[in-house]
C-alpha positions in Angstrom: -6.8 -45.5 197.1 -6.5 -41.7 196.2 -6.5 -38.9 197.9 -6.1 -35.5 196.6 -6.0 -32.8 200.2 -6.6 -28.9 199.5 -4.6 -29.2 195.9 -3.6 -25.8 194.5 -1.9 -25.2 191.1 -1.1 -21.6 189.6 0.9 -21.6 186.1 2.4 -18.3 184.6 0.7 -16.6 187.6 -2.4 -18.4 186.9 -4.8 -20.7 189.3 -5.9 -23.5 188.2 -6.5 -26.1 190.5 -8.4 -23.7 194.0 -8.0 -26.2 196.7 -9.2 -29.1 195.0 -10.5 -32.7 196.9 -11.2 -35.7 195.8 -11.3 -39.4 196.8 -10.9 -42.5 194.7 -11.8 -45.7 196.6 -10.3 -49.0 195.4 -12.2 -50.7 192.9 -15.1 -47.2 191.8 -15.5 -45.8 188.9 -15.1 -42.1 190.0 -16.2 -39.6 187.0 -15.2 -36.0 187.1 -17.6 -34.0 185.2 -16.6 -30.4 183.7 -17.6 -28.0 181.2 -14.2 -27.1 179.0 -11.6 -25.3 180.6 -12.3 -26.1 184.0 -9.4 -27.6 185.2 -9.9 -31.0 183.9 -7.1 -32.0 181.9 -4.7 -29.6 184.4 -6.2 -32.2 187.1 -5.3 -35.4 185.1 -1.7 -34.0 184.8 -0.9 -32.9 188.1 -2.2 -35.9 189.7 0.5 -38.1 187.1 3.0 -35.3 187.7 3.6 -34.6 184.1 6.2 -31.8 184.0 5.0 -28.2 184.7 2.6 -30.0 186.5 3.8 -30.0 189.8 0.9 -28.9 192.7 1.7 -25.4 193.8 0.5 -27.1 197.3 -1.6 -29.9 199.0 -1.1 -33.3 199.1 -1.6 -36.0 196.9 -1.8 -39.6 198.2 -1.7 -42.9 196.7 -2.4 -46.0 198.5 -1.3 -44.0 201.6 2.1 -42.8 200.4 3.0 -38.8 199.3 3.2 -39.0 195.8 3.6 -35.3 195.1 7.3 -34.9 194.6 7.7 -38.2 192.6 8.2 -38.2 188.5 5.9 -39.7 186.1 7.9 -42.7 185.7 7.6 -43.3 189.4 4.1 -42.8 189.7 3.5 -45.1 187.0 5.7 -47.8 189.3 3.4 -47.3 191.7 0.6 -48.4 189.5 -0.6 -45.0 187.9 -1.6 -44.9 184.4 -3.2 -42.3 182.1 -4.7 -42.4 179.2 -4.0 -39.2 177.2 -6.9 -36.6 176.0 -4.8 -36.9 173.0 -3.5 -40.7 171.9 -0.1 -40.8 171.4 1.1 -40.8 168.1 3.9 -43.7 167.9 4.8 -44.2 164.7 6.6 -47.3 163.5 5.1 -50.1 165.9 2.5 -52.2 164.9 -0.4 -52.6 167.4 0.6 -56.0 169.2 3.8 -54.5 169.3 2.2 -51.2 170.9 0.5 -53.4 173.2 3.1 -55.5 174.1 5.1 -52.9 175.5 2.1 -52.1 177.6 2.5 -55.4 179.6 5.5 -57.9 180.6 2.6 -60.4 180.5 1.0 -59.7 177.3 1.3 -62.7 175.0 -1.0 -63.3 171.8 -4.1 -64.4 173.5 -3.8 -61.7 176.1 -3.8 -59.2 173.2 -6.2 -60.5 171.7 -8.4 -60.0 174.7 -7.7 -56.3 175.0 -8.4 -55.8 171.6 -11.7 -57.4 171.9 -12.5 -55.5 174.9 -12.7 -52.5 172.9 -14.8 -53.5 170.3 -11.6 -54.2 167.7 -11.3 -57.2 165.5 -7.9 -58.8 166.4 -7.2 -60.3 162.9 -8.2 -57.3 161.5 -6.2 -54.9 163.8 -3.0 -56.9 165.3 -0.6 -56.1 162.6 -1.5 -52.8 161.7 1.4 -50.1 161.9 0.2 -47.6 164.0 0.3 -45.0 161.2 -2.3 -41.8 159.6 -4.6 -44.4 158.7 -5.8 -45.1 162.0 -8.8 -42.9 162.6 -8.6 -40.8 166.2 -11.4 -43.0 167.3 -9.3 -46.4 166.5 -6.2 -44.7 168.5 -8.4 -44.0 171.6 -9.7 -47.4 171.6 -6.0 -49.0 171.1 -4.7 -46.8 173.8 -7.7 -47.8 175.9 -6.5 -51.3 175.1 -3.0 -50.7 176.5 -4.1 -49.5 179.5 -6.1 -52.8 179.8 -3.2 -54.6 179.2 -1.1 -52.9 181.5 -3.9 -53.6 184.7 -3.2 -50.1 186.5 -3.9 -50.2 190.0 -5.4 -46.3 188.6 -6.1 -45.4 185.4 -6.6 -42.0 184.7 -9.1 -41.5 182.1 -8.8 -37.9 180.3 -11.8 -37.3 178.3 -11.5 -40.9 177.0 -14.8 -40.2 174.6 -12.9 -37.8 172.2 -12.3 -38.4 168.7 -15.3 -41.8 169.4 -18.3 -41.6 167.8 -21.9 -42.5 168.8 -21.9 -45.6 167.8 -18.7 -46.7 169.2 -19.4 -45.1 172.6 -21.1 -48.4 174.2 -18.1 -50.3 173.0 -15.8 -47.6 174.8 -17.8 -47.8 178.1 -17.5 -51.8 177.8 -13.8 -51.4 177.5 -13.8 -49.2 180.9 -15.7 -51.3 182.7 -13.2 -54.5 181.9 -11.0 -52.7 183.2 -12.9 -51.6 186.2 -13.7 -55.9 186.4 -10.2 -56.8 186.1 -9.4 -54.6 189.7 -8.5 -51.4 188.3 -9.7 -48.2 189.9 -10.6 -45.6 187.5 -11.1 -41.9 187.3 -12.7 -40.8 184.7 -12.7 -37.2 183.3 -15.1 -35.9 181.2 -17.8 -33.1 180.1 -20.1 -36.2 178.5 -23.3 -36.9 180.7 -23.3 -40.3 178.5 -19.9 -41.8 180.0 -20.6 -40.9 183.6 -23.4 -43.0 183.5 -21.4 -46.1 184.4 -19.5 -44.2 187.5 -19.8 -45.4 190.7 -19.9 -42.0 191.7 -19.5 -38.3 190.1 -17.5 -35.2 191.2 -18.9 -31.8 189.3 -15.7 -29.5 189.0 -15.7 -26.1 188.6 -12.7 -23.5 188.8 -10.2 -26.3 189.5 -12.4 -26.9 192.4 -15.0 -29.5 193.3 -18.2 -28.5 193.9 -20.5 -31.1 194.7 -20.0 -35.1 194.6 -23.1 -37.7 194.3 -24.6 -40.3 192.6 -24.7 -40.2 188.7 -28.2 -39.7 187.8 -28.2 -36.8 190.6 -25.0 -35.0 189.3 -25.5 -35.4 185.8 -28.9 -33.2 186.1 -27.3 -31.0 188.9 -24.4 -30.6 186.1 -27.3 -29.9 182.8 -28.9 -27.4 184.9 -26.3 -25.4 186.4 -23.2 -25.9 184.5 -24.3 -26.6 180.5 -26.2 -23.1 180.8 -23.7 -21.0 182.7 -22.8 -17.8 181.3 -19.9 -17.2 183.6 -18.0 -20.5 183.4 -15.3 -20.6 186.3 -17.0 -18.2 188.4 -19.1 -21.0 190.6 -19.1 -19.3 194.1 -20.6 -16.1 191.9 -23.2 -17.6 190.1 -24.2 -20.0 193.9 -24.4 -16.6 195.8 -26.6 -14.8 192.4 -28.4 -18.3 192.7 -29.2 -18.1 196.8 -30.4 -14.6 196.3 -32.4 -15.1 193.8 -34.2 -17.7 195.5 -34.6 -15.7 199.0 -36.0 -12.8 196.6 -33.2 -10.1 196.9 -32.4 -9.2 193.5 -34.5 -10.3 190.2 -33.3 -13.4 188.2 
């Protein structure tokens, strides 16, 4: 469904996507695991096209087509959604009115259903104003809720754990995977080990590259014991060549 070929991105001079690629298939779960300031978030946003965002080079494909010099408003025609690091702060709108604006379709008992998906009480939460007394964790799961509603053909997921806390992350991971059920494909970017555990698969990034892809259970240790104790964070091809030596005795650890 996605394809992202040889991806560069340099901002005020800077790289920050190093020939990056991935592949989404239809229907997966893909989780992108990174430590903070890898290239995440700058990955999420150039693959939506959000302004300034625009890949230095490489190609970005969706469902086939060259996506690369469309807007964010196009993208999201074709069926690209993402759900921000950061909720939105949308004052003035009640939540059913939030979420109604998320899908033509959306009547009372399909709002219901998103709400319900992410663990929130519909009588309780339908005509709240979406307002300061919303904790960060109750926006997340309302904009996870939206993005339910609005059945994405892809729904970008940027760090959609933040602000959530422990005991509201299975209710989170439900959420994602009704809308994984209801045919959406999802990427999912993170640094948690805990929400990668319901990927189909899992891309480790790096540098605003990708350095490995597996199976969960495989990258999430690969990821604890090379990534979470890296001194030298975006230096991966160093620290694999210290690593190799290392191992074939030519220098000490």
């Amino acid at each position: 469904m996605l394809q992202v070929e040889d991806l560069y991105l340099v901002l005020d001079g800077k790289p920050i996507i190093n020939g990056l690629n991935l592949h989404v298939k239809s229907g997966e779960i893909h989780g992108v695991l990174g430590e903070n300031g890898t290239g995440k978030t700058s990955l999420a946003y150039v693959i939506m096209g959000v302004n300034n965002y625009k890949a230095t080079s490489g190609r970005i494909l969706f469902e086939g087509q060259d996506i690369g010099k469309m807007s964010v408003s196009e993208r999201a025609q074709q069926g690209i959604s993402l759900a921000w690091q950061e909720p939105a702060r949308i004052e003035g709108l009640t939540v059913r009115d939030y979420l109604s604006l998320s899908s033509k379709n959306a009547g009372f008992k399909r709002i219901y259903e998103c709400l319900e998906a992410v663990g929130m009480d519909p009588a309780r939460y339908i005509a709240r104003d979406i307002d300061s007394t919303l904790s960060g964790g109750e926006r997340k799961r309302i904009e996870l809720a939206s993005i339910i509603a609005m059945q994405p053909k892809l729904a970008i997921l940027d760090e959609p754990d933040s602000g959530i806390d422990i005991v509201s992350l299975p209710i989170l991971l439900n959420g994602i995977l009704e809308l994984k059920n209801q045919g959406s494909s999802i990427l999912m970017i993170t640094h948690s080990e805990e929400m990668v555990e319901i990927a189909d698969i899992v891309s480790v990034l790096c540098a605003g590259s990708i350095l490995r892809t597996g199976p969960p259970a495989e990258m999430s240790e690969w990821f604890k014991e090379n990534c979470q104790s890296c001194g030298h964070i975006n230096e991966p091809d160093f620290y694999e060549g210290l690593k190799e030596a290392v191992e074939k005795g030519k220098t000490s650890a």
